[in-house]
C-alpha positions as CSV (number, residue, x, y, z in Angstrom):
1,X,147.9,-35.3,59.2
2,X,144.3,-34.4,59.5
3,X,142.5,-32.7,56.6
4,X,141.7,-29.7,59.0
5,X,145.1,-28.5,59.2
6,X,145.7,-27.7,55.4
7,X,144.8,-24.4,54.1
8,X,145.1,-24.6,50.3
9,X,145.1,-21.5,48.1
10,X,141.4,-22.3,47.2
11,X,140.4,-22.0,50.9
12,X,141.7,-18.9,51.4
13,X,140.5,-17.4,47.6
14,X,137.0,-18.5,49.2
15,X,137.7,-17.0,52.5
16,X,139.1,-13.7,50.9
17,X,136.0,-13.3,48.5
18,X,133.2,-13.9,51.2
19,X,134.9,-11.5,53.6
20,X,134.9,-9.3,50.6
21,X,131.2,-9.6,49.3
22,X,129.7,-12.9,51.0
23,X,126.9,-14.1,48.8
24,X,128.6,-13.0,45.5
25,X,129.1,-14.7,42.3
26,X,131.9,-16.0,40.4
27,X,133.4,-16.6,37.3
28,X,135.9,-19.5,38.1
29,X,138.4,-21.1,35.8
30,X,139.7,-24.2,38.0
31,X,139.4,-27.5,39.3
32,X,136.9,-29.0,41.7
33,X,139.1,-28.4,44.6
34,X,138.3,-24.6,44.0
35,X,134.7,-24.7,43.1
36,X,134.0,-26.7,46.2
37,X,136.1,-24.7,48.4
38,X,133.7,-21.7,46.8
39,X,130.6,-23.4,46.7
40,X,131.2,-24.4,50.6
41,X,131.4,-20.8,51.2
42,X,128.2,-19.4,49.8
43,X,129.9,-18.1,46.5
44,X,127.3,-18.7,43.4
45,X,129.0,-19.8,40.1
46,X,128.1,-17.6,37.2
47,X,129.1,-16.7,33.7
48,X,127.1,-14.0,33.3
49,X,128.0,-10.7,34.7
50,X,129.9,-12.1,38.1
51,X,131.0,-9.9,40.8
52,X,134.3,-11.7,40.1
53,X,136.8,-13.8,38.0
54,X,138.8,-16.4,39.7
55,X,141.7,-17.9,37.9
56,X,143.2,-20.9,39.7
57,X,145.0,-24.1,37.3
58,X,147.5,-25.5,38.4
């Protein structure tokens, strides 16, 4: 199958978070998967006072 007809739980975290507050920043505690999947979406990583936390391990 093509790679465009997955949706992982990291696309639709970064889907979720940029319909809730697109350009916002994020704590994220995952793999690459889910920081791309962020990144690709205009979500800032940031350890500092981030508008959110996002836990994903698997």
């Amino acid at each position: 199958m093509p790679e465009e007809h997955f949706y992982t739980s990291a696309l639709a975290t970064a889907t979720f978070l940029k319909e809730q507050a697109a350009g916002c920043s994020a704590f994220v505690i995952g793999e690459a998967d889910l920081l791309n999947a962020l990144y690709d979406v205009g979500i800032t990583m940031n350890d500092v006072n981030p508008d959110y936390v996002v836990v994903g391990e698997g």
